[in-house]
C-alpha beads as a LAMMPS data file, in Angstrom:
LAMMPS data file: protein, C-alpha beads

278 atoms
277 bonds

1 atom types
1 bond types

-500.0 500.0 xlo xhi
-500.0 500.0 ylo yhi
-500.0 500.0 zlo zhi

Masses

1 110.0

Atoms # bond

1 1 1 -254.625 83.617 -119.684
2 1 1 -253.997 84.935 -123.211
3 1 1 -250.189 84.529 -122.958
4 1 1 -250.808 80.573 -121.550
5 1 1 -253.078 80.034 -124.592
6 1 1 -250.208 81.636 -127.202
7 1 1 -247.768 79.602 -125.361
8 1 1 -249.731 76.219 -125.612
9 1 1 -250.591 77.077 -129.574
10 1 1 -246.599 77.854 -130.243
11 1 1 -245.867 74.158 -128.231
12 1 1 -248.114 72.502 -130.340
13 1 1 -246.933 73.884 -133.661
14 1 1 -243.604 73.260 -132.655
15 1 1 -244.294 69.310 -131.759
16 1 1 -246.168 69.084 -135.362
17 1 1 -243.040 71.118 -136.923
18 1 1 -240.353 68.618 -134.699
19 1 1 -242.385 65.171 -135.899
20 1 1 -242.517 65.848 -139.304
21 1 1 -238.731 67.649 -139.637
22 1 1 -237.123 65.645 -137.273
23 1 1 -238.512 62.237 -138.029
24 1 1 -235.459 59.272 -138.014
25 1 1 -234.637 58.051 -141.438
26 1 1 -233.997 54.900 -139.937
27 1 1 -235.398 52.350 -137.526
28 1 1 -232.192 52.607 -135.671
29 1 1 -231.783 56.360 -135.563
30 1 1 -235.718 55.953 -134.286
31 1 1 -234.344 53.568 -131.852
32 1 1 -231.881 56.074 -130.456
33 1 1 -234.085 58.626 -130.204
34 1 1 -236.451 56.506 -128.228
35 1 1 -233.297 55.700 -126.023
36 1 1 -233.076 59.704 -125.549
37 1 1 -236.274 60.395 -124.788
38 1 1 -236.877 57.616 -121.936
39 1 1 -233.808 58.943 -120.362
40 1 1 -234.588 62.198 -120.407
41 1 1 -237.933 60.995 -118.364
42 1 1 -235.738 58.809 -116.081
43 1 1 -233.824 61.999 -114.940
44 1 1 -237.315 63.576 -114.189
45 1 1 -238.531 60.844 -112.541
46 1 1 -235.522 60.707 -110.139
47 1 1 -235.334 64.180 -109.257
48 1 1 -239.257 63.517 -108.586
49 1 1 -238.177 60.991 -106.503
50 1 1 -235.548 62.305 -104.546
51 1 1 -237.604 65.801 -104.129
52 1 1 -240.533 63.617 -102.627
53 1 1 -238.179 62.071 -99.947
54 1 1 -236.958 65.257 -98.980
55 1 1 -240.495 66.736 -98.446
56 1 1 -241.424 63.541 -96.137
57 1 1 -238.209 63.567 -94.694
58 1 1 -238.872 67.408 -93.797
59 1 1 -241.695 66.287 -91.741
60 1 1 -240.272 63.656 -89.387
61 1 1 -242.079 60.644 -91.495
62 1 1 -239.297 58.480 -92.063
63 1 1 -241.808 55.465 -92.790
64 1 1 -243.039 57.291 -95.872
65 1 1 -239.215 58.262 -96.866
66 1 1 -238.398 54.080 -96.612
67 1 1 -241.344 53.320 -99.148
68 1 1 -239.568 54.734 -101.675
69 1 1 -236.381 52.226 -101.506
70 1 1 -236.465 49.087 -103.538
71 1 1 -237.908 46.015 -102.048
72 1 1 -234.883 43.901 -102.055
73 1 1 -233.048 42.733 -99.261
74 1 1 -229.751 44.349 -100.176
75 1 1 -230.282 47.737 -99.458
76 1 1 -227.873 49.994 -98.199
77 1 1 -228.073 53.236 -96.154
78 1 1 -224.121 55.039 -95.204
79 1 1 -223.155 58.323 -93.134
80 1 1 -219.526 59.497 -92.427
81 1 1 -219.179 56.358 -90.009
82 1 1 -220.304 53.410 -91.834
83 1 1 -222.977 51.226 -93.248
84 1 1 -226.165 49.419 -92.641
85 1 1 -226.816 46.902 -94.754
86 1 1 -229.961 45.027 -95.380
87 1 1 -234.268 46.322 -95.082
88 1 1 -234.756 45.057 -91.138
89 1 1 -231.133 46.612 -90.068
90 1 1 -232.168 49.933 -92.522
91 1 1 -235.548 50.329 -91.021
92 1 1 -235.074 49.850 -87.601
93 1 1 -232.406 52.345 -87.755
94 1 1 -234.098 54.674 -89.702
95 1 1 -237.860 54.627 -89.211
96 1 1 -238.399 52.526 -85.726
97 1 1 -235.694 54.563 -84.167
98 1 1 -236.597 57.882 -85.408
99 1 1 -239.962 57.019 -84.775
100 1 1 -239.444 56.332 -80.989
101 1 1 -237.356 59.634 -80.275
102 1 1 -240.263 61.634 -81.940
103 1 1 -242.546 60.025 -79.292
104 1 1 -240.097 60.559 -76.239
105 1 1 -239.909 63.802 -77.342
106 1 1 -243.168 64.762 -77.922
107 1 1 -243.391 62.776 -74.163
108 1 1 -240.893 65.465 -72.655
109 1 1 -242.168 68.769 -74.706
110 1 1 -246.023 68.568 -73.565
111 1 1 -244.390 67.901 -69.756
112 1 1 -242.515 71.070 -70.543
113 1 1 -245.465 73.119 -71.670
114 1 1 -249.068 71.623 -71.289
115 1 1 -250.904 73.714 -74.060
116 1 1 -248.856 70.933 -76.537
117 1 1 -251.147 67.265 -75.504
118 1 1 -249.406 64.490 -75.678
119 1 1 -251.057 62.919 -78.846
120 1 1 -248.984 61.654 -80.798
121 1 1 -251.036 61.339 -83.985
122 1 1 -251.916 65.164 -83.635
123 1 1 -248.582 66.383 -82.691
124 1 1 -246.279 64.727 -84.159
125 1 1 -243.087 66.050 -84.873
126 1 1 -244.275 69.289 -83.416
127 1 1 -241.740 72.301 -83.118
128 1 1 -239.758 70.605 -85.948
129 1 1 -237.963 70.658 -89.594
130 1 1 -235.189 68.707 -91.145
131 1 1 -234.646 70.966 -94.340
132 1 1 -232.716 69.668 -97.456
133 1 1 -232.668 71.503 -100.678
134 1 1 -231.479 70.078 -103.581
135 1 1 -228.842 71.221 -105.415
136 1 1 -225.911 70.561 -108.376
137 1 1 -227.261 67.556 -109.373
138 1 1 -225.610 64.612 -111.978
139 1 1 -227.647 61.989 -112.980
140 1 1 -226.368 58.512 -115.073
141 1 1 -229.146 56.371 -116.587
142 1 1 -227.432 53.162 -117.518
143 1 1 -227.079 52.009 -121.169
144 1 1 -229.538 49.481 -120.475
145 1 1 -232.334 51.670 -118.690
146 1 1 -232.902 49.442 -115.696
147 1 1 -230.200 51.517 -113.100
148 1 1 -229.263 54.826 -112.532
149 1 1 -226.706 56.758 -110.311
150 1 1 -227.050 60.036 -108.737
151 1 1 -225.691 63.085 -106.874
152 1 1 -226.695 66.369 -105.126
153 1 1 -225.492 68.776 -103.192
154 1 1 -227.755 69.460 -99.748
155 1 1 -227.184 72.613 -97.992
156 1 1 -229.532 71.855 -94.702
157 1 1 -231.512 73.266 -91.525
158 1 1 -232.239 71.635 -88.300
159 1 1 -234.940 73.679 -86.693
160 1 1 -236.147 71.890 -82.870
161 1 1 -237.538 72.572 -79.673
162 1 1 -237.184 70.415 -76.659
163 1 1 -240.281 72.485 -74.482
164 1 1 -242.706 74.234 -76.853
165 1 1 -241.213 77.660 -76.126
166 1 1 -237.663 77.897 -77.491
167 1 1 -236.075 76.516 -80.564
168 1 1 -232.623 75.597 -81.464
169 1 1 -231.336 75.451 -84.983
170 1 1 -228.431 73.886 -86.885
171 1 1 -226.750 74.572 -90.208
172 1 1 -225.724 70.888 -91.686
173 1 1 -223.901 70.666 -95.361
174 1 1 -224.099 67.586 -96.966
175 1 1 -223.910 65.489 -100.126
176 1 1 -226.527 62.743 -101.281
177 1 1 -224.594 59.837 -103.684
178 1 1 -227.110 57.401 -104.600
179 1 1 -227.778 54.318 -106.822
180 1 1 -231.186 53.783 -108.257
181 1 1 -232.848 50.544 -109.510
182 1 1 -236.084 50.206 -111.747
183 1 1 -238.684 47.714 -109.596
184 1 1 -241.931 47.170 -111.832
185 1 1 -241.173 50.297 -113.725
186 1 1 -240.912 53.016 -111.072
187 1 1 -237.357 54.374 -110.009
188 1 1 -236.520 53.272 -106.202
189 1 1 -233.087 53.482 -103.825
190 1 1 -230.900 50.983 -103.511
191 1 1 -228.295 52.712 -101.795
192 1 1 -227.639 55.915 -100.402
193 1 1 -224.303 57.326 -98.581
194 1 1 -224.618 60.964 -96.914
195 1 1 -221.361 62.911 -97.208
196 1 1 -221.713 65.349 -94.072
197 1 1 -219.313 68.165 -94.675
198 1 1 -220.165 70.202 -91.535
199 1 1 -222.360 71.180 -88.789
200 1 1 -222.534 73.822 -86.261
201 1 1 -225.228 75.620 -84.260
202 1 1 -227.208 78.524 -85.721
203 1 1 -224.826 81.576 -84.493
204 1 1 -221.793 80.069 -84.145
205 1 1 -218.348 79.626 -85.616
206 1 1 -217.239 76.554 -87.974
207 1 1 -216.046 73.447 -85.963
208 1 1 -212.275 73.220 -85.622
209 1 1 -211.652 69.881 -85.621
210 1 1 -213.554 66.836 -86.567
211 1 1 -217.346 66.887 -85.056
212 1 1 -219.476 64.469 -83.492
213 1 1 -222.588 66.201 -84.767
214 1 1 -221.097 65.859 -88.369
215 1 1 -219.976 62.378 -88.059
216 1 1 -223.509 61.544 -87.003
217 1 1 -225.359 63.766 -89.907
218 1 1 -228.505 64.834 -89.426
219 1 1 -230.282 61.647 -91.128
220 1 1 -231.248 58.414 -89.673
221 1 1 -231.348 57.296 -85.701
222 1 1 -228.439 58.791 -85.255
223 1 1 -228.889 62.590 -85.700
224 1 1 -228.022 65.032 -82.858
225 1 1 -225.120 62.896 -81.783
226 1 1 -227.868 60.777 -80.144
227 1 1 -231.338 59.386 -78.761
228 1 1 -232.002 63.301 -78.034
229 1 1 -233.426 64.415 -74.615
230 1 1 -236.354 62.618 -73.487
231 1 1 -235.375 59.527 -75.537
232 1 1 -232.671 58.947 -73.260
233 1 1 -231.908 54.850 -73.052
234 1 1 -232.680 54.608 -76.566
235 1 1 -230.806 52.093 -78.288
236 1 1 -229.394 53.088 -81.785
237 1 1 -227.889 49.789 -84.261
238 1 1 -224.697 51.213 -84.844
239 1 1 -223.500 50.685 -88.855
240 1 1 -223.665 47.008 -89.419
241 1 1 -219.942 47.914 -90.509
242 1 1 -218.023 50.349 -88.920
243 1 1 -215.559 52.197 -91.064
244 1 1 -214.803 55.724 -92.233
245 1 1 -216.046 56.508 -95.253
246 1 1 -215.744 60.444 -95.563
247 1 1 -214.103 63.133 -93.476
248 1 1 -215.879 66.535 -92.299
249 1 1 -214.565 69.574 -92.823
250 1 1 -211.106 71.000 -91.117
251 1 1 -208.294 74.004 -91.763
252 1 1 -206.677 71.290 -92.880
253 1 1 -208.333 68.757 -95.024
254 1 1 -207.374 68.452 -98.298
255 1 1 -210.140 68.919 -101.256
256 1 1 -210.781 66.328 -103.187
257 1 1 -214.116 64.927 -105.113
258 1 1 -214.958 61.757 -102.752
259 1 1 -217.105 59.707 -103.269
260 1 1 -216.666 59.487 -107.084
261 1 1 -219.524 61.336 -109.085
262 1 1 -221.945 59.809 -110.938
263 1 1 -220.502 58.066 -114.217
264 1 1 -221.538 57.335 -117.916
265 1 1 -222.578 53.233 -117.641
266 1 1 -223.604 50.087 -119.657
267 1 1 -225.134 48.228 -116.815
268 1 1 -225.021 48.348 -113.151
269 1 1 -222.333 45.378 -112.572
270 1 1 -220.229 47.578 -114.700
271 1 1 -220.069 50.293 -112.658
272 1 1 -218.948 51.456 -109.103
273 1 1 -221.613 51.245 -106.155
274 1 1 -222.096 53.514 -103.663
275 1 1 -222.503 52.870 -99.444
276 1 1 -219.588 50.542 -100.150
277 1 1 -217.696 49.330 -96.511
278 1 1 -216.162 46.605 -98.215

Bonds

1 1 1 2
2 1 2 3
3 1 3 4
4 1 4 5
5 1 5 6
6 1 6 7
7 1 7 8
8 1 8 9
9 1 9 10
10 1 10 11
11 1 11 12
12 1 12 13
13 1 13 14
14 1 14 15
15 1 15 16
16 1 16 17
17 1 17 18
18 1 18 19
19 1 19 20
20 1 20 21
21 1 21 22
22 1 22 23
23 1 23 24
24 1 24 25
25 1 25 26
26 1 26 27
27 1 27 28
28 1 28 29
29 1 29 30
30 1 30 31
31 1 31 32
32 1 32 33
33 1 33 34
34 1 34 35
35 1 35 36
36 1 36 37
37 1 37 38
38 1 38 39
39 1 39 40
40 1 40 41
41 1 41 42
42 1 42 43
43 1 43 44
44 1 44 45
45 1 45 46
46 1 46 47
47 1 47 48
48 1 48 49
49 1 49 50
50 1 50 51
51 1 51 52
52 1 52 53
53 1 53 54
54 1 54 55
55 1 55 56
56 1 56 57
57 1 57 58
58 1 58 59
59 1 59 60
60 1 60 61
61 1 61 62
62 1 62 63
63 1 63 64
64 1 64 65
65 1 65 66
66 1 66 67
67 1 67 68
68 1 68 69
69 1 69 70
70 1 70 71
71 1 71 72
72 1 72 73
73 1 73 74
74 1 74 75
75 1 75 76
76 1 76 77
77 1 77 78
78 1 78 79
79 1 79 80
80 1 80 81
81 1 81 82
82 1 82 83
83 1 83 84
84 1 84 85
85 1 85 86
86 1 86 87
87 1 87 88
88 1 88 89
89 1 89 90
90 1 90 91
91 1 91 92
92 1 92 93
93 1 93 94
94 1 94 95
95 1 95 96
96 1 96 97
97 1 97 98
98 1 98 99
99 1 99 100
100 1 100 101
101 1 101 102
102 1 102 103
103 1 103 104
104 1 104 105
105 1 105 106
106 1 106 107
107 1 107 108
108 1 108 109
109 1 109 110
110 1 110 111
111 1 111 112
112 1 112 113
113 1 113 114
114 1 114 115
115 1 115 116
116 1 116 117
117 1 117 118
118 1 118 119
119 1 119 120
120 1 120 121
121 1 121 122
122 1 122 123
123 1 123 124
124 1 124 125
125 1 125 126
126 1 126 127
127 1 127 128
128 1 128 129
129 1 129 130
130 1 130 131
131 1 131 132
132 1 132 133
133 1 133 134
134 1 134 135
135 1 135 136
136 1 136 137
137 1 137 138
138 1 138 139
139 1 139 140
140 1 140 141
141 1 141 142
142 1 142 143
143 1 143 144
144 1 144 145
145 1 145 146
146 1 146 147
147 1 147 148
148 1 148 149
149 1 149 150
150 1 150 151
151 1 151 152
152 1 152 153
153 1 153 154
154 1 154 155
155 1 155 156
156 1 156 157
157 1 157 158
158 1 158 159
159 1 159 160
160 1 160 161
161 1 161 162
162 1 162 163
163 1 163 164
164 1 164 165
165 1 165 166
166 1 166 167
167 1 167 168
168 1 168 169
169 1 169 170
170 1 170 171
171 1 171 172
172 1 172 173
173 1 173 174
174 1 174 175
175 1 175 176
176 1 176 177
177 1 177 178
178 1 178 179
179 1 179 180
180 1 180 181
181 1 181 182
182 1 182 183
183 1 183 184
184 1 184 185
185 1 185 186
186 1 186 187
187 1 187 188
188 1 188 189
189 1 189 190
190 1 190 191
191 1 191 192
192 1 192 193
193 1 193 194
194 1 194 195
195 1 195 196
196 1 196 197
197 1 197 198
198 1 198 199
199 1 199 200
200 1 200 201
201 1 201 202
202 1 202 203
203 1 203 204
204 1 204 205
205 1 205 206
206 1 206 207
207 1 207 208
208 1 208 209
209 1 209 210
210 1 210 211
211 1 211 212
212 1 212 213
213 1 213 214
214 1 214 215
215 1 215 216
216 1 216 217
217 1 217 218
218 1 218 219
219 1 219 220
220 1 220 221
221 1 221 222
222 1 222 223
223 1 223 224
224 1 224 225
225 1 225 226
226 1 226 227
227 1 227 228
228 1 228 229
229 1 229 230
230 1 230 231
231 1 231 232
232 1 232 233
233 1 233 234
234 1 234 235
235 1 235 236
236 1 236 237
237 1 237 238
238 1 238 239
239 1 239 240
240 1 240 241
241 1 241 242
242 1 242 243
243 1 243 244
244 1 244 245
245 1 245 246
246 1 246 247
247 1 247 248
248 1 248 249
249 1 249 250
250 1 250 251
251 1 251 252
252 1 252 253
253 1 253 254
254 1 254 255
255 1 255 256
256 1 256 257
257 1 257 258
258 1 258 259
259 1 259 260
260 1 260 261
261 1 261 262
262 1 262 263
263 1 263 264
264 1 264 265
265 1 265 266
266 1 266 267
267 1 267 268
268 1 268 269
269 1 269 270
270 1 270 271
271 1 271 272
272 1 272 273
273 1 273 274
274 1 274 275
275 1 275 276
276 1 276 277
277 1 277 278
């Protein structure tokens, strides 16, 4: 308690010190710092952000994942095999989809083993974690404030069970490259493209060759290389356009930083976008 109170009395000198030494001579050198300072809150506020989705999307609720996109029409969403492009095409993929499997599932697990009831309010997502930490990341607040762009590292776990009494994991290496728009002053997504550099089973080797499970990633409808047992029938909207955007990992793939990192800007229609398939 005593070394929280001497830290709290050395912040506040130090603000009163930093005001009165470091105030701007100028109404423009105030203006920059301003311009400092609100970016330096807009980097917060997007780590915030992308920290929160990967929390919800931890827990199976891809609904609460999709409120944080921006409310346009535009939106785009990419894996290793494409695009979907628009908010109906984005959340049928990502949150009906998802939301049906967890439901089959759940169906198929309480037939396996009848301590788990088949309620899916209760039980939702029961037996399971997607994990994503967050790592490496670059963040680019435009010139202008109103856009930002983004990129992380995501070293990931799969941990499922099909019956209640065994569980199956999967390592999955990926990267996040995002754009970010302000709507009504709160950071949302606009696009994101997931960069799946691997996957393989908990206790085995590396893949050889290219990988369905990799191509697939382990976000969206699409994750385990399909509807996932009892969800079988399940229809998945493939990408709206179909079209290789990024290569797993092989013995023989050549290193190099794709898609581009996250750039110094002016304004968004200066820049590069990500979830391209133009």
């Amino acid at each position: 308690m005593k070394a929280k109170l001497r830290y709290t009395i050395f912040f506040s000198v130090m603000s009163s010190l930093c005001l009165s030494a470091c105030k701007p001579q100028s109404s423009q050198q105030w203006e920059v710092l301003q311009k400092e300072i609100q970016k330096a809150k807009s980097i917060n506020d997007i780590q915030n952000l992308m920290a929160r989705r990967a929390m919800y999307h931890s827990i199976g609720h891809n609904e609460l994942e999709f409120e944080l996109w921006s409310k346009r029409d535009d939106i785009r969403w990419a894996q290793n095999q494409g695009c979907w492009i628009g908010r109906e095409t984005i959340k049928t993929y990502y949150v009906d989809v998802n939301y049906q499997m967890q439901a089959a599932q759940l169906k198929l697990m309480s037939e396996s083993n009848p301590a788990i009831d088949n309620d899916l309010k209760t039980n939702r997502y029961i037996g399971n974690n997607v994990w994503h930490l967050l790592t490496t990341p670059i963040i680019e607040v435009a010139d202008d404030g109103e856009s930002a762009k983004a990129f992380w590292y995501t070293p990931g776990v799969i941990l499922a069970s099909t019956d209640g009494l065994t569980a199956q994991g999967m390592h999955m290496w990926e990267k996040y490259f995002v754009d970010l728009i302000k709507e009504d002053g709160e950071w949302r997504f606009l696009h994101i493209q997931v960069a799946t550099d691997w996957a393989a089973p908990l206790g085995q080797g590396l893949p050889q060759s290219n990988s369905n499970i990799a191509a697939v990633g382990s976000e969206g409808g699409a994750q385990q290389m399909g509807p996932g047992p009892g969800a079988e029938g399940l229809v998945i909207p493939p990408p709206t356009i179909s079209k290789v955007l990024y290569s797993e990992y092989s013995p023989t793939r050549r290193q190099h930083l794709t898609p581009r990192l996250p750039e110094p800007y002016s304004t968004f229609s200066d820049t590069f976008e990500y979830a391209d398939c133009r």
